[in-house]
NULUM-132788 format. One record per residue: residue in three letters; residue number from 1; z negated, y, x negated of N, C-alpha, C, CB in turn. Coordinates in steps of 0.02 Angstrom, whole numbers, plus 50000, padded with zeros to 5 digits. Each point is the difference from the previous one (the first is absolute). Glycine has a CB too. Example, Ala and Ser with C-alpha at 12.3 -4.5 7.8 and 13.67 -1.06 7.14 Angstrom:
2
  code  pos     nz     ny     nx    caz    cay    cax     cz     cy     cx    cbz    cby    cbx
   ALA    1  49610  49716  49340  50000  50059  50045  50000  50060  49955  49938  49941  50095
   SER    2  50098  50112  49923  49997  50059  49958  49963  50055  50039  50108  49968  49941
This chain:
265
  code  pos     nz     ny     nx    caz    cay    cax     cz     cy     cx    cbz    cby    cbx
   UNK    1  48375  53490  50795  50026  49958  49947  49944  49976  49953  50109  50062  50007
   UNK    2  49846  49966  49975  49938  49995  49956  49950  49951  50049  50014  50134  49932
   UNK    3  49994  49861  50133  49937  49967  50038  50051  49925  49963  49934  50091  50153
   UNK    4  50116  49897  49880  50041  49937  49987  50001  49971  49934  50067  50041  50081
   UNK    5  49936  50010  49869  49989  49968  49909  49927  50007  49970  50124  50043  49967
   UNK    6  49821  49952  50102  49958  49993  49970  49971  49908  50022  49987  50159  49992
   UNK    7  50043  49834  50059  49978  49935  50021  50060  49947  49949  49945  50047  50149
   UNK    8  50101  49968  49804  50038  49945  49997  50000  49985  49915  50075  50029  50122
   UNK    9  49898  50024  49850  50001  49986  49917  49942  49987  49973  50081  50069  49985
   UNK   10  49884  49921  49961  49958  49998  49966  49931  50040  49991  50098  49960  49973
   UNK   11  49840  50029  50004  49962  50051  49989  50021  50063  49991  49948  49926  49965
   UNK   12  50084  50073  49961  50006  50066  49934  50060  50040  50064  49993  49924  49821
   UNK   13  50047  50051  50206  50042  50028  50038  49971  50032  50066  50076  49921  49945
   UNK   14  49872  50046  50080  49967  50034  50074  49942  50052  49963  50012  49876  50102
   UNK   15  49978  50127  49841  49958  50049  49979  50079  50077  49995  49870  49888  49914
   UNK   16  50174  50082  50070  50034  50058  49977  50025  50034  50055  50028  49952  49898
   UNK   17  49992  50005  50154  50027  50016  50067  49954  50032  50033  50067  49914  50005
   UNK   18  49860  50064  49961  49934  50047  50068  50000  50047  49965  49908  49927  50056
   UNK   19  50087  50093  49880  50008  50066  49954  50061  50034  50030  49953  49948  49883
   UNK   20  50103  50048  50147  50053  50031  50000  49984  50031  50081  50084  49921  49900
   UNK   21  49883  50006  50151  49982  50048  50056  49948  50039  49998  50044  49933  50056
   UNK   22  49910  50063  49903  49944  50047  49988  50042  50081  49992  49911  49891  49930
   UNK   23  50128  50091  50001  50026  50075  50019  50024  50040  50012  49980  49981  49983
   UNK   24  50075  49966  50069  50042  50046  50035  49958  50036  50064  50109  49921  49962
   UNK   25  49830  50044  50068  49963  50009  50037  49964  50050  49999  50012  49913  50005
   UNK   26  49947  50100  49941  49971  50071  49957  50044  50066  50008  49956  49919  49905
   UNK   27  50119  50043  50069  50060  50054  50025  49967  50030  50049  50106  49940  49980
   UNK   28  49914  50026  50078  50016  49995  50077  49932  50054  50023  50064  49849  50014
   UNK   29  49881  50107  49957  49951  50036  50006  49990  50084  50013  49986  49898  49939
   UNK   30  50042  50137  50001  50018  50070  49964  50038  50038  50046  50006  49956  49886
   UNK   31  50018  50004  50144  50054  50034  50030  49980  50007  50077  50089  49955  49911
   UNK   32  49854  50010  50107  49972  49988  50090  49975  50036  50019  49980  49918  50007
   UNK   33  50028  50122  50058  49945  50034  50002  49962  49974  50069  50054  50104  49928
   UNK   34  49961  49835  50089  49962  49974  50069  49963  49947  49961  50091  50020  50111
   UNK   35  49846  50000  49912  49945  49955  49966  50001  49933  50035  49920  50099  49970
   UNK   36  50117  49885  50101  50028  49959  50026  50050  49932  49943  49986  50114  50105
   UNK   37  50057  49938  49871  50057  49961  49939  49943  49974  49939  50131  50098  50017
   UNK   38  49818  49944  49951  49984  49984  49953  49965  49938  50017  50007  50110  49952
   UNK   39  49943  49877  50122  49973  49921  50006  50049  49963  50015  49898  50021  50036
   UNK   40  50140  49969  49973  50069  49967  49993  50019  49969  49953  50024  50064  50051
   UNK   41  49984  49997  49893  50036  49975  49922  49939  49966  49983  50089  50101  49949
   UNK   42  49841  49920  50062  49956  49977  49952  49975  49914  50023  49958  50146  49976
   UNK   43  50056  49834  50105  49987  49952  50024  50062  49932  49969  49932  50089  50106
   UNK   44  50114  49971  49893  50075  49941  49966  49975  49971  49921  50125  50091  50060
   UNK   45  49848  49969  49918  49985  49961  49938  49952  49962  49976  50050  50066  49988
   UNK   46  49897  49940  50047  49932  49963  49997  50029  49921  50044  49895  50135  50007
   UNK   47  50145  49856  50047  50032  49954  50016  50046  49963  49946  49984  50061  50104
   UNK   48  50043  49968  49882  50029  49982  49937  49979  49968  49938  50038  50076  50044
   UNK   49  49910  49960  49957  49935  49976  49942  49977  49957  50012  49967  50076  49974
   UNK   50  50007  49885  50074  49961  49950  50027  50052  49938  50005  49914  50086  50065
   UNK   51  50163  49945  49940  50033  49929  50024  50032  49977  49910  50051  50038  50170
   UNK   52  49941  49997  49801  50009  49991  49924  49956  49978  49971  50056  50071  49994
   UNK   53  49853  49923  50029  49946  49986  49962  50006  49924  50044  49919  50134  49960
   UNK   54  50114  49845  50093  49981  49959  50020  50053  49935  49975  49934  50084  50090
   UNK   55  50140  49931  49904  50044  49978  49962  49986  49963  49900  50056  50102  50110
   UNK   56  49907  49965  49882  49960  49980  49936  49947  49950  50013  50019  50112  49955
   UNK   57  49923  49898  50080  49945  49936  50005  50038  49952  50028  49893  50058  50020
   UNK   58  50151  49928  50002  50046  49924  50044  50022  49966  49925  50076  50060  50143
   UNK   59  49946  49972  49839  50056  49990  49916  49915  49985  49952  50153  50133  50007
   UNK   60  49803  49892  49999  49959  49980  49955  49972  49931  50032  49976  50124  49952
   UNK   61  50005  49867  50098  49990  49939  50033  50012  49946  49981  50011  50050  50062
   UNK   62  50079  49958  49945  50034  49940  49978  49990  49978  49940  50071  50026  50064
   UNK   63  49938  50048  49892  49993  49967  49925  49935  49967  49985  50072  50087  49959
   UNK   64  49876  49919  50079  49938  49970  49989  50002  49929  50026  49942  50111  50005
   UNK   65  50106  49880  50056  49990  49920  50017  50024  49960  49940  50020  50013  50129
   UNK   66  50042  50031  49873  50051  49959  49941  49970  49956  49927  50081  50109  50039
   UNK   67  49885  49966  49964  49981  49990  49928  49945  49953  50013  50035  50115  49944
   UNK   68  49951  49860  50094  49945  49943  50018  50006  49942  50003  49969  50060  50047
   UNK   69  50110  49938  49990  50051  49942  49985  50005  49980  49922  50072  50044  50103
   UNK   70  49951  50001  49874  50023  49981  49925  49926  49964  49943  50108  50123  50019
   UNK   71  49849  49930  49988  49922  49982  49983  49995  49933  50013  49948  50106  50029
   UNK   72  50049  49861  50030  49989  49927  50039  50042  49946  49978  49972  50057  50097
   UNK   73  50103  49974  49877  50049  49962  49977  49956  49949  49945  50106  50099  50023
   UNK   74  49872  49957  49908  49985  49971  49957  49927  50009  49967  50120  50000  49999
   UNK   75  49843  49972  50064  49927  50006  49995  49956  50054  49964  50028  49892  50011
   UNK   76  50018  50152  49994  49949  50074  49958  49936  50011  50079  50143  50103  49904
   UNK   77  49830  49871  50096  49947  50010  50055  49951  50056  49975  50006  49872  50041
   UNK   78  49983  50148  49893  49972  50054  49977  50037  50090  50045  49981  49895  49865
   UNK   79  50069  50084  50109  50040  50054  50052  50017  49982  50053  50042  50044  49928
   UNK   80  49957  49928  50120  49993  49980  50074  49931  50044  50001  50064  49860  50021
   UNK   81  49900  50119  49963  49917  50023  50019  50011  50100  50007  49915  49869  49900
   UNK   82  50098  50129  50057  50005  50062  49983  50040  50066  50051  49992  49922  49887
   UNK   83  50053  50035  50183  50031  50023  50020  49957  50025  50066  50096  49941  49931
   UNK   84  49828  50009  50064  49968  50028  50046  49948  50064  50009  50031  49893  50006
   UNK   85  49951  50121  50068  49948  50028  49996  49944  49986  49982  50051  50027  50052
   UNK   86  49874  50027  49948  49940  49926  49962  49978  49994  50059  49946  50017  49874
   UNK   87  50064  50003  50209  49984  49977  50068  50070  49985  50018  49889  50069  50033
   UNK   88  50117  49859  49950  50066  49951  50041  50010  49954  50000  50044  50050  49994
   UNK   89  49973  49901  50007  50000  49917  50060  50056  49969  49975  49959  50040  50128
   UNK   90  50056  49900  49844  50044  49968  50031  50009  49922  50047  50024  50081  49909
   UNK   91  49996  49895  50091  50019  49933  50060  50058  49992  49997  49930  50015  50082
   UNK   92  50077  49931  49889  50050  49945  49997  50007  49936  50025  49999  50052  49925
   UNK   93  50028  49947  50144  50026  49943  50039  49917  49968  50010  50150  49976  49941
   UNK   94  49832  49986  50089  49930  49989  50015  49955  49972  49939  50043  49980  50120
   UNK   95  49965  50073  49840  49953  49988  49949  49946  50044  49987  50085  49952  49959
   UNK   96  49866  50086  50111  49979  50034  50003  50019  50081  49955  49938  49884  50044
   UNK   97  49991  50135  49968  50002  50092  49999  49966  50014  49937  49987  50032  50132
   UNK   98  50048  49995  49797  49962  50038  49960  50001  50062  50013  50013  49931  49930
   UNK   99  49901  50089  50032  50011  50055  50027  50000  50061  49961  49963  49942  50084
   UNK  100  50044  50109  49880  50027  50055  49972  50008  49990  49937  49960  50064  50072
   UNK  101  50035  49956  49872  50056  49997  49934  49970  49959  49965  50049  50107  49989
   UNK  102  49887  49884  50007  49967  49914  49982  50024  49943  50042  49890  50050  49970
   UNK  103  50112  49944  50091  50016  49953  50029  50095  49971  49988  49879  50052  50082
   UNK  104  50146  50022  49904  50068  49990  49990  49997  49964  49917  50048  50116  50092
   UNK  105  49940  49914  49864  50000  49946  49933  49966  49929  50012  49989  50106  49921
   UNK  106  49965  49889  50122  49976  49927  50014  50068  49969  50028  49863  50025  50031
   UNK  107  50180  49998  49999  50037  49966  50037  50074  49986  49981  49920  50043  50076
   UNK  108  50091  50016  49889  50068  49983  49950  49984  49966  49942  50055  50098  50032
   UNK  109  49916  49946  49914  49956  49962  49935  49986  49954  49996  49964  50058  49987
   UNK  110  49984  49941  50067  49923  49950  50002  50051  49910  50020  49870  50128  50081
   UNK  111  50162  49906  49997  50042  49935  50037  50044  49977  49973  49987  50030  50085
   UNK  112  50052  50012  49923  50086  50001  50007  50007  49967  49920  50040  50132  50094
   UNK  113  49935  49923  49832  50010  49998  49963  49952  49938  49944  50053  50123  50056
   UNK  114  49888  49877  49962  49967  49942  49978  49961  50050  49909  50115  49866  50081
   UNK  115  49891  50186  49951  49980  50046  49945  50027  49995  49927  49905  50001  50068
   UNK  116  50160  50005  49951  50065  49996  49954  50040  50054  50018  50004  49880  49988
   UNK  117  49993  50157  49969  50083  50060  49997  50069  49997  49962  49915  50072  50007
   UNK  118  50123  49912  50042  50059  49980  49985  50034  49920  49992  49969  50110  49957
   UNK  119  50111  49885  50060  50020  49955  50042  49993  49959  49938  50074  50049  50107
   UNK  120  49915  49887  49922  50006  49942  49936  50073  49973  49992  49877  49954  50023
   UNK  121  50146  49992  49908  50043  49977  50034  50032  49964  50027  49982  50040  49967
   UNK  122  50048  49939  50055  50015  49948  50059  49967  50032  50062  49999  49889  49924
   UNK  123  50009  50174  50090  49952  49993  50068  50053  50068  50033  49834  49952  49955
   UNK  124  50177  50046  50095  50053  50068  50052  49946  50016  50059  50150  49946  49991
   UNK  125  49855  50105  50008  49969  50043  50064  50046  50055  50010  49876  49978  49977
   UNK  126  50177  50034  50062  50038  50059  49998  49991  50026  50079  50089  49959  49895
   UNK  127  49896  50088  50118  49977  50036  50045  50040  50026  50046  49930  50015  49932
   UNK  128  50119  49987  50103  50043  50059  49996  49999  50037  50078  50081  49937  49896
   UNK  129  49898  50115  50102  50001  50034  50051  50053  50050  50031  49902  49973  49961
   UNK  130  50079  50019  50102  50095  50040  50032  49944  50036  50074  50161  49865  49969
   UNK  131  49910  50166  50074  50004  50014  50070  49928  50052  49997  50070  49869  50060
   UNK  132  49926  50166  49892  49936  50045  50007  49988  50051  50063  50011  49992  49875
   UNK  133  49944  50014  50160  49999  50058  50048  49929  50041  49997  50085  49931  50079
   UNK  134  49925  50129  49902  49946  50050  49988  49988  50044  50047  50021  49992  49900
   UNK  135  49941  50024  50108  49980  50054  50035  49903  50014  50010  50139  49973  50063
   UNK  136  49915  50119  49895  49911  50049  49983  49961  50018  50053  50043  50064  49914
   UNK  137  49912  49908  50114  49927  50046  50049  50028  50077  50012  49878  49934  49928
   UNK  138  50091  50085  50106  49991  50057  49993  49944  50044  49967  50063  49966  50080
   UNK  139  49959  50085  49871  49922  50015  49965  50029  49979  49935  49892  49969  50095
   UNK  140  50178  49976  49887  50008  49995  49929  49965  49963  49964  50031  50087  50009
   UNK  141  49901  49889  49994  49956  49973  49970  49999  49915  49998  49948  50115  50030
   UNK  142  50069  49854  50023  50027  49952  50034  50057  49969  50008  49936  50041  50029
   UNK  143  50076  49889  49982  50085  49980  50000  49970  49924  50017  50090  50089  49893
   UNK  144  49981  49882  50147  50013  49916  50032  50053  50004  49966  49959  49972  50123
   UNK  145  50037  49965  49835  50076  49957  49989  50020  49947  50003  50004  50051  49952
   UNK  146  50045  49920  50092  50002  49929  49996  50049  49960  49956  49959  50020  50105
   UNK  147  50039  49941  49850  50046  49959  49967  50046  49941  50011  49927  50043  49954
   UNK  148  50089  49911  50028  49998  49931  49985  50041  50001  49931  49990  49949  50131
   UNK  149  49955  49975  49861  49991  49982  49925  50041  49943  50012  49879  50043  49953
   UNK  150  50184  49918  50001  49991  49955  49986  50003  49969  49922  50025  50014  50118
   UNK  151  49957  49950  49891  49957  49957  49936  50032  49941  49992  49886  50039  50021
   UNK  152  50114  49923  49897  50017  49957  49957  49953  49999  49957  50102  50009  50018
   UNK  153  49880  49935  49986  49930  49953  49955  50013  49935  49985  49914  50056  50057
   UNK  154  50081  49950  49876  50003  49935  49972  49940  49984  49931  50141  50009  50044
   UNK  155  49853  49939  49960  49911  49967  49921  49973  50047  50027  50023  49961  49853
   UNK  156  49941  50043  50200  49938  50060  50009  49964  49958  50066  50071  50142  49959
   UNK  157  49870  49827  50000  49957  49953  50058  50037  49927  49987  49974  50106  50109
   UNK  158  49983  49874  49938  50014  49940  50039  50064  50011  50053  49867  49969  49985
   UNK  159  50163  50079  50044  50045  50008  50016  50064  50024  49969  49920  49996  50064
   UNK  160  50111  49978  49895  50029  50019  49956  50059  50030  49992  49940  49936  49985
   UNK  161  50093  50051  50066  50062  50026  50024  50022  50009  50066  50019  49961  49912
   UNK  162  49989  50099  50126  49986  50011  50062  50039  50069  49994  49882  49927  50029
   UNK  163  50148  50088  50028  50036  50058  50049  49951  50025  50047  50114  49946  50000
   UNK  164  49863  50126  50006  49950  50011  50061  50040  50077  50008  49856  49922  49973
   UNK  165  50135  50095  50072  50013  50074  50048  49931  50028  50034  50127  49955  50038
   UNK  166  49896  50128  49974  49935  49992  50026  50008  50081  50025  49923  49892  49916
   UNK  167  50026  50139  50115  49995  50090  50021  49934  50008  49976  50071  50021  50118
   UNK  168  49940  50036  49846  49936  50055  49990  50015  50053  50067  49989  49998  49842
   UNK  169  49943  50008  50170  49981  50071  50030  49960  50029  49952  50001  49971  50119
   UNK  170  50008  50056  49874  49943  50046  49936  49995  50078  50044  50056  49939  49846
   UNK  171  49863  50089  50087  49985  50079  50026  49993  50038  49927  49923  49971  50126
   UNK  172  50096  50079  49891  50001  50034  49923  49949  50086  50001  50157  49933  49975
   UNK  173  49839  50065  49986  49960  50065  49989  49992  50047  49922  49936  49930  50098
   UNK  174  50081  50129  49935  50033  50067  49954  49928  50000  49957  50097  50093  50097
   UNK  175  49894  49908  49853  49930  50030  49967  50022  50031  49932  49914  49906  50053
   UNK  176  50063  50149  49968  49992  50064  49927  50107  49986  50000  49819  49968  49880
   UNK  177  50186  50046  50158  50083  50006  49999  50044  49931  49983  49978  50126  49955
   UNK  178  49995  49827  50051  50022  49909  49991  49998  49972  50052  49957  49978  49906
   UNK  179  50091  49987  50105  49994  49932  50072  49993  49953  49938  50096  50023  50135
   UNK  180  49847  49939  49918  49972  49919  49983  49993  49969  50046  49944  50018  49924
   UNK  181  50038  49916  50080  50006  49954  50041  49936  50030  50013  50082  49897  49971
   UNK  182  49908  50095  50117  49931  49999  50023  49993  49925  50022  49991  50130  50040
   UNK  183  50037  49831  50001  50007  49950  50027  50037  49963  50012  49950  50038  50015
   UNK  184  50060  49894  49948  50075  49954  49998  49996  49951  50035  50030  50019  49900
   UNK  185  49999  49979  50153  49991  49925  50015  50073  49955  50021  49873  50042  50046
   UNK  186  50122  49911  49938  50076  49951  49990  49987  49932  50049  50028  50035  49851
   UNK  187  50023  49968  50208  50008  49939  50023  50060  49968  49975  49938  50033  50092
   UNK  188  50029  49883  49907  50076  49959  49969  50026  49974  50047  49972  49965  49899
   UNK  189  50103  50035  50099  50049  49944  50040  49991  49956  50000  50062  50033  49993
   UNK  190  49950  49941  49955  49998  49952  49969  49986  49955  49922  50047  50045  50097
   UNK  191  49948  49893  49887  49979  50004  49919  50061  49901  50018  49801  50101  49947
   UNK  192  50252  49914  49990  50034  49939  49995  50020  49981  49966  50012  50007  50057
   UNK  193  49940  49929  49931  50038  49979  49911  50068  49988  49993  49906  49939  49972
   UNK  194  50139  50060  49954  50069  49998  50018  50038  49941  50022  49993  50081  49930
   UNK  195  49948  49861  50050  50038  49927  50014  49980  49962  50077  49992  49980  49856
   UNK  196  49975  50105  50195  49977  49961  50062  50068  50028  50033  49847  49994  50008
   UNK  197  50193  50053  49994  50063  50029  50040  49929  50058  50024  50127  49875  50053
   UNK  198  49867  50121  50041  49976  50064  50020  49944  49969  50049  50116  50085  49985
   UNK  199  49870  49837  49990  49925  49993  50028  49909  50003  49969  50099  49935  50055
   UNK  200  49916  50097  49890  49933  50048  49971  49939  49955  50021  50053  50133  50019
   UNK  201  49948  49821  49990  49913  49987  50033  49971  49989  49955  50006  49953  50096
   UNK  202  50013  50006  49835  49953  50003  49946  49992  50054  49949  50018  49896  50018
   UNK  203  50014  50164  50001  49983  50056  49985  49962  50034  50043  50084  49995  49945
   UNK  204  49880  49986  50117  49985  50044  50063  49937  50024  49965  50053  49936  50118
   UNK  205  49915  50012  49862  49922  50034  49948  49987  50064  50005  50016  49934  49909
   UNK  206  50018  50096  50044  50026  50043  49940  49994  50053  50061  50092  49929  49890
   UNK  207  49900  50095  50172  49991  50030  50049  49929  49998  50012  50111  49980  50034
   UNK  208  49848  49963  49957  49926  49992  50031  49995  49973  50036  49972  50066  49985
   UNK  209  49963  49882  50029  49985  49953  50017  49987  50005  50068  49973  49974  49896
   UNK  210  50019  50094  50139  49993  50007  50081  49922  50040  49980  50076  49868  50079
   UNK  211  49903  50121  49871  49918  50022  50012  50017  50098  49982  49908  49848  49935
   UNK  212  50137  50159  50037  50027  50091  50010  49945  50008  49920  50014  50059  50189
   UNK  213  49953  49905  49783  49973  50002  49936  50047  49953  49936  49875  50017  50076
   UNK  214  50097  50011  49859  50020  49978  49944  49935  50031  49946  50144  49993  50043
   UNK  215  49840  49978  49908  49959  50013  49945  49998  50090  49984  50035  49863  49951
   UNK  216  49893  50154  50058  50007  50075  49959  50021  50044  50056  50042  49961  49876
   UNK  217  49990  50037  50181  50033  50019  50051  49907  50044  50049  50148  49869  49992
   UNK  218  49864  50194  50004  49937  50028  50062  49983  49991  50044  50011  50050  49979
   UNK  219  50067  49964  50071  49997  49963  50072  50038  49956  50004  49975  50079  50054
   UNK  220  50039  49891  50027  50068  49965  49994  50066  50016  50047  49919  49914  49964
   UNK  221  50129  50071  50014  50056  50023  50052  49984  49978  50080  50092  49984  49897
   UNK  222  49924  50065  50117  49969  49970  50086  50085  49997  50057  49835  50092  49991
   UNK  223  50214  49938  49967  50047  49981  50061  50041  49932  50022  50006  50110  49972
   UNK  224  49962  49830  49990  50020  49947  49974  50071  49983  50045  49869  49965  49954
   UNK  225  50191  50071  49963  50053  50000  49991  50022  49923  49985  49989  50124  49969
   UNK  226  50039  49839  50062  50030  49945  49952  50063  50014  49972  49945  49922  50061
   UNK  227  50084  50051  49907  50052  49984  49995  50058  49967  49999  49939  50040  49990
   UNK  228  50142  49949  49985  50028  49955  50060  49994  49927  49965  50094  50094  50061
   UNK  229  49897  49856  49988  50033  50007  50053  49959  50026  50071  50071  49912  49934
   UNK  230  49889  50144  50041  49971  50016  50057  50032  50087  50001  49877  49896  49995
   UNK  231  50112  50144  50035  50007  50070  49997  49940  50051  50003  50100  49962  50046
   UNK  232  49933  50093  49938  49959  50050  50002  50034  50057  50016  49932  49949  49929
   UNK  233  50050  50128  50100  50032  50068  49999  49949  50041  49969  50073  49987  50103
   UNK  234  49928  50013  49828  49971  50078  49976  50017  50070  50044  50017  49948  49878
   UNK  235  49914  50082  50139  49994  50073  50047  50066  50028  49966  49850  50031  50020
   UNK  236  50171  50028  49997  50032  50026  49990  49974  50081  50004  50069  49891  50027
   UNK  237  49927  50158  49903  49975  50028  50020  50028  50094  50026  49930  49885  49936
   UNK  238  50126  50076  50075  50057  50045  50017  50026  50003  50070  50028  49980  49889
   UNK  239  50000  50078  50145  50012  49986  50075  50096  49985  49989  49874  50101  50072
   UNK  240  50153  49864  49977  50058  49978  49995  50069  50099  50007  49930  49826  50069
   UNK  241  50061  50174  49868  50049  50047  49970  50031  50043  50047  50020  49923  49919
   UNK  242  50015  50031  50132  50059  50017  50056  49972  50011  50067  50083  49929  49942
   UNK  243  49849  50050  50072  49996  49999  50045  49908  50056  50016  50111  49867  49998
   UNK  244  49869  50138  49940  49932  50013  50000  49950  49969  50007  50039  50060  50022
   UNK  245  49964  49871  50030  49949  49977  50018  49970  49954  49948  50042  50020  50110
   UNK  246  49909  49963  49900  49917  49937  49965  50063  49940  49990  49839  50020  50101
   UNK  247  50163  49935  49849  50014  49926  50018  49927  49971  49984  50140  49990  49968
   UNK  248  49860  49992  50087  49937  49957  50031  49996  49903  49993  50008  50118  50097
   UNK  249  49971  49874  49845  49996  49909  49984  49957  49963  50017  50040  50014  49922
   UNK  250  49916  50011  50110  49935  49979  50002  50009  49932  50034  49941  50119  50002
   UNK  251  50075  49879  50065  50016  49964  50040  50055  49932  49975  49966  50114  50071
   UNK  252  50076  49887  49866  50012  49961  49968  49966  49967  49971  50059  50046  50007
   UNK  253  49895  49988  49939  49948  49986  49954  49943  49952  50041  50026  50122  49929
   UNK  254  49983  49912  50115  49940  49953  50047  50019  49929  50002  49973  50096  50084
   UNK  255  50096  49889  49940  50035  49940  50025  49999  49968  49927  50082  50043  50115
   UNK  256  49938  49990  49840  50017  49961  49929  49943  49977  49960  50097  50068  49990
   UNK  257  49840  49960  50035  49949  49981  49944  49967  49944  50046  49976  50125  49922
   UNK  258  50033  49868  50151  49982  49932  50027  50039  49944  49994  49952  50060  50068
   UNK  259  50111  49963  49911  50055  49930  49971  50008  49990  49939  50065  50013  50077
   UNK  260  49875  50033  49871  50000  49967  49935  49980  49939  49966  49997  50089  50008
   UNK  261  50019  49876  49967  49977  49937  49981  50003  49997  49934  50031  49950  50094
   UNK  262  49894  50055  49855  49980  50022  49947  50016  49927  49970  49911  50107  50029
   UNK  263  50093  49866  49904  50032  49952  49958  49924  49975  49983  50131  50055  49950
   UNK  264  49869  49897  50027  49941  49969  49952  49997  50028  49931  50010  49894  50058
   UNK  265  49934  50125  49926  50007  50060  49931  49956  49946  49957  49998  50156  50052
């Protein structure tokens, strides 16, 4: 009964539930006299322990994307920055590769933000992220999560009003007892202003020009993603749930990045 209410309630609650199997176990303990039973009880609970520490880092995860979402909403890029490691990366749609927690303020701050904190007005950026899927390494230290974002922008640029979607794959990493972003990277669906319906081409820019560079940027994106009306399949860095196996895109990706057809930028 305690394995079952530890996977379905809250932190403060799987701490109380592992406290309760801790000591009925100790009980159990007292009472054994096959040193057989005692690695038993002691393997149940160290199992136990691990699937509760791992429930906790998933739940901290999220709250870290989230709260990244919300940050992005309204240009606090000061705290965006902050969510990283000082060895980590991001990449956004082919706007090349910054690279660790300088390269990340060059790229939110520096880019995105125009070295302005906070939303102006007349201007929407709302972020909103869903369909999260986590999963910790082994070792704890480590974690893959994949997202999708979608987004509402309006007075921000030369593109002023536009609908875009999109997937993060991101990597995260535990330090001194914290998950942070180690590595973000975001492919877009799409980018569509509201008065085109769902043919985006004079939003296609706003993706990159095909060269996988943009200003300030280290390297450049090299999987040259377009977007629609072209496609793309972000890796996946998860095996299919039901079945165990790899989903394998490559062989898509291949076909789709020879039928991309980049816009005039």
């Amino acid at each position: 009964m305690l394995i079952s209410f530890c996977n379905t309630h809250g932190t403060k609650t799987h701490r109380i539930a592992l406290t309760g199997l801790l000591a009925g176990c100790l009980l159990l303990l007292g009472a054994c006299s096959q040193s057989d039973s005692e690695a038993e009880l002691r393997a149940l609970v160290a199992e136990q322990a691990e699937r509760l520490q791992r429930i906790e880092d998933i739940q901290a995860i999220e709250k870290l994307e989230r709260a990244y979402g919300y940050y992005v909403d309204k240009h606090l890029w000061d705290q965006v920055v902050d969510l990283f490691a000082e060895e980590s990366s991001v990449e956004i749609a082919q706007r090349g590769i910054f690279l660790n927690k300088e390269g990340v303020e060059r790229a939110f701050l520096g880019r995105m933000g125009r070295n302005q904190i906070g939303i102006a007005r007349g201007t929407l950026f709302n972020h909103i992220q869903v369909q999260g899927i986590v999963d910790v390494d082994p070792g704890g230290l480590t974690a893959k999560g994949r997202f999708r974002a979608m987004v509402q922008v309006a007075g921000f640029g030369s593109n002023r009003e536009f609908w875009s979607d999109g997937i993060y794959e991101n990597e995260f990493i535990k330090e001194d007892g914290i998950w942070k972003f180690k590595k973000m990277k975001f492919w877009t669906t799409y980018y569509t202003p509201f008065h085109e319906g769902w043919s985006g081409e004079q939003a296609a820019c706003i993706n990159g020009d095909g060269s996988g560079m943009s200003e300030g940027a280290d390297l450049p994106s090299l999987d040259g993603a377009g977007v629609y009306p072209n496609v793309y399949f972000p890796p996946f860095h998860y095996p299919n749930p039901v079945t165990g196996e790899e989903v394998d895109v490559s062989a898509f990706n291949a076909r789709a990045v020879a039928e991309t057809i980049w816009p005039e930028c």
